[in-house]
C-alpha positions as CSV (number, residue, x, y, z in Angstrom):
1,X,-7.9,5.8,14.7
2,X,-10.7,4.8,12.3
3,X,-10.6,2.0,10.3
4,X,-10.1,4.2,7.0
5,X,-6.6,5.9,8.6
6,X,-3.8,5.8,6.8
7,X,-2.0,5.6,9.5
8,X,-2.7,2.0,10.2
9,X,-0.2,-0.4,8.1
10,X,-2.0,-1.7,5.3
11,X,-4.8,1.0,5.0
12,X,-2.7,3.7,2.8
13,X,-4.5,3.5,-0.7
14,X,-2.6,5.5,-3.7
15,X,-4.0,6.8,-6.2
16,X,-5.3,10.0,-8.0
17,X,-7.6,11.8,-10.2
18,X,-7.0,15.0,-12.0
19,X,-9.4,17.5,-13.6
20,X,-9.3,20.2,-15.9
21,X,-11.1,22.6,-17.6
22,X,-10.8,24.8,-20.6
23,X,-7.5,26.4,-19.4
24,X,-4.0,25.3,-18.4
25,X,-4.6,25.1,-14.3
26,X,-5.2,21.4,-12.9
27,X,-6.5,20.1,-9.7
28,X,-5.6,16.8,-9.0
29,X,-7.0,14.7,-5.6
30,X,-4.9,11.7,-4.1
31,X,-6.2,9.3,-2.7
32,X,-5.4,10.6,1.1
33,X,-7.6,13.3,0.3
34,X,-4.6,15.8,-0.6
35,X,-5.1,18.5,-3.2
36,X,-2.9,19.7,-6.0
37,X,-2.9,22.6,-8.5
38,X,-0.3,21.7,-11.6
39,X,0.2,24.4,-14.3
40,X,2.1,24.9,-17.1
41,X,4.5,27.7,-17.2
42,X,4.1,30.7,-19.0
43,X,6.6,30.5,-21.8
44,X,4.0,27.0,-22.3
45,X,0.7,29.2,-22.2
46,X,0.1,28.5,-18.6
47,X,-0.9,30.6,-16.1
48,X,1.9,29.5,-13.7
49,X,-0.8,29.0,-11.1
50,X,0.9,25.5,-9.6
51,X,4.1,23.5,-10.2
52,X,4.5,22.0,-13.5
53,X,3.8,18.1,-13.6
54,X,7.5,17.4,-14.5
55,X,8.2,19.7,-11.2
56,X,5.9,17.6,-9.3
57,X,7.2,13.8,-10.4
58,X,10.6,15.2,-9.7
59,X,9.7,16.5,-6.5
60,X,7.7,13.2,-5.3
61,X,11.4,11.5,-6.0
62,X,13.5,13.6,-3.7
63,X,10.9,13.7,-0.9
64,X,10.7,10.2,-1.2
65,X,15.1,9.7,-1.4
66,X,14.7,12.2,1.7
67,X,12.7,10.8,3.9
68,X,14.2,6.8,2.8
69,X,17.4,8.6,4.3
70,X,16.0,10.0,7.0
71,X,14.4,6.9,8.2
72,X,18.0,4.4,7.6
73,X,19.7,6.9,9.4
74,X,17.0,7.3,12.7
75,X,17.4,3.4,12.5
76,X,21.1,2.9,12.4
77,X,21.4,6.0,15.0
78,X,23.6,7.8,12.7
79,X,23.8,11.3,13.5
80,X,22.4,12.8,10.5
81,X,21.5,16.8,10.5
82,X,20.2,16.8,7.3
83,X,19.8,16.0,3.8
84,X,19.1,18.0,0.8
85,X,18.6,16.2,-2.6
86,X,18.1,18.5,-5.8
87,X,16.8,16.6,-9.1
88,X,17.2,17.7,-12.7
89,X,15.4,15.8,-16.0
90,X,17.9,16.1,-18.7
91,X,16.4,15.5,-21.6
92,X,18.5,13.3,-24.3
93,X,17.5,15.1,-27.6
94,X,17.7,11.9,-29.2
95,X,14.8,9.7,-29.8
96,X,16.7,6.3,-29.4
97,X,18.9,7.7,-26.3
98,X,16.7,7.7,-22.7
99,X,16.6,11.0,-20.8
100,X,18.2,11.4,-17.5
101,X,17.6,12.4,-13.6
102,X,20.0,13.6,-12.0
103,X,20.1,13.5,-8.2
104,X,22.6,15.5,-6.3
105,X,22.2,14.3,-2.6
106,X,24.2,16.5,0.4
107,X,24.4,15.1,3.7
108,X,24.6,17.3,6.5
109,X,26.0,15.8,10.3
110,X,28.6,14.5,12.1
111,X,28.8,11.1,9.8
112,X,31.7,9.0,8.8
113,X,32.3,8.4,4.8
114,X,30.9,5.3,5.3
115,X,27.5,6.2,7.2
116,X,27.7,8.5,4.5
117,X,27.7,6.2,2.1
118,X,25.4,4.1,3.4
119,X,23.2,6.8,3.8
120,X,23.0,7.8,-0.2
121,X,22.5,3.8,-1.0
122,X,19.9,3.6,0.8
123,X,18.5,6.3,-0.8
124,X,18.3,4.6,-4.2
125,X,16.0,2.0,-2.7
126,X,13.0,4.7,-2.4
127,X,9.8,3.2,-4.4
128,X,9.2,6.3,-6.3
129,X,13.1,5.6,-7.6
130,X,12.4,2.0,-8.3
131,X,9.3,3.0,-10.4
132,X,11.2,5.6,-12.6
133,X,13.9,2.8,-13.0
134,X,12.1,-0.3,-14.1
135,X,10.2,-0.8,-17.0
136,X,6.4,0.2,-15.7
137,X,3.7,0.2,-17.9
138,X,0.5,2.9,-18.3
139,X,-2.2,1.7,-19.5
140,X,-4.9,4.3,-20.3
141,X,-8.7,3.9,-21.2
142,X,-11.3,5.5,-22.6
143,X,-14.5,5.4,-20.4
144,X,-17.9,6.7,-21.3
145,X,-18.5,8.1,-17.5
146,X,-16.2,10.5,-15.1
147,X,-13.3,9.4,-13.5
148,X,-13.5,8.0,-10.2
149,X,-12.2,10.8,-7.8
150,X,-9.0,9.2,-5.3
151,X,-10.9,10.3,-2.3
């Protein structure tokens, strides 16, 4: 292991950079060197060509709730199969009245209601959740030279 690996605690770096050209398709690099296309949809002028970026945050959240579950339950030794979390934004309508995502979480194994339970709480501690409920800031600049790529 190199002194760059991610691997190492303390050496993961996030981050990412995205570029795009004249048409819908954008290619976005994270900072562990991972590539990936976003598109709209076509009913949005896309070209379909990658998940929407609404697709992709929601996605980031239930691999993150996932694998949060699947690491509390390795550690408690609860006899979890599996888990499958499916996420939905709902969008309010109303200026003045948030939007909603909505998690349904199905755990799969020979569990009490309780490991159950304690299973989906644990769950809601995922960082990805934590940033989507607290009130985080973007700040955005205008900068006369490229991006810095996330490699």
């Amino acid at each position: 292991m190199s002194a760059e690996d991610p691997n190492i605690p303390g050496n993961h770096r996030n981050g990412a950079s995205a570029t795009i050209g004249r048409g819908t398709r954008t290619e976005t690099i994270m900072a562990n060197g991972h590539t990936v296309i976003t598109d709209q949809p076509p009913y949005q002028n896309g070209t379909n060509e990658g998940a929407a970026p609404v697709d992709l945050m929601l996605a980031s959240l239930v691999a993150c709730k996932a694998s949060v579950m699947r690491k509390f339950a390795d550690r408690k030794g609860y006899p979890m199969e599996s888990a499958t979390i499916y996420a939905q934004w709902i969008k309010s309508g109303k200026p003045d009245v948030p939007d909603t995502i909505r998690c349904e979480v199905n755990i799969a194994g020979d569990l009490t209601d309780d490991q159950k339970k304690r299973i989906y709480a644990a769950s809601n501690a995922c960082p990805v959740q934590r940033i989507f409920a607290t009130a985080s800031t973007i700040e955005s600049v205008i900068t006369s030279t490229p991006a810095q790529p996330a490699i």
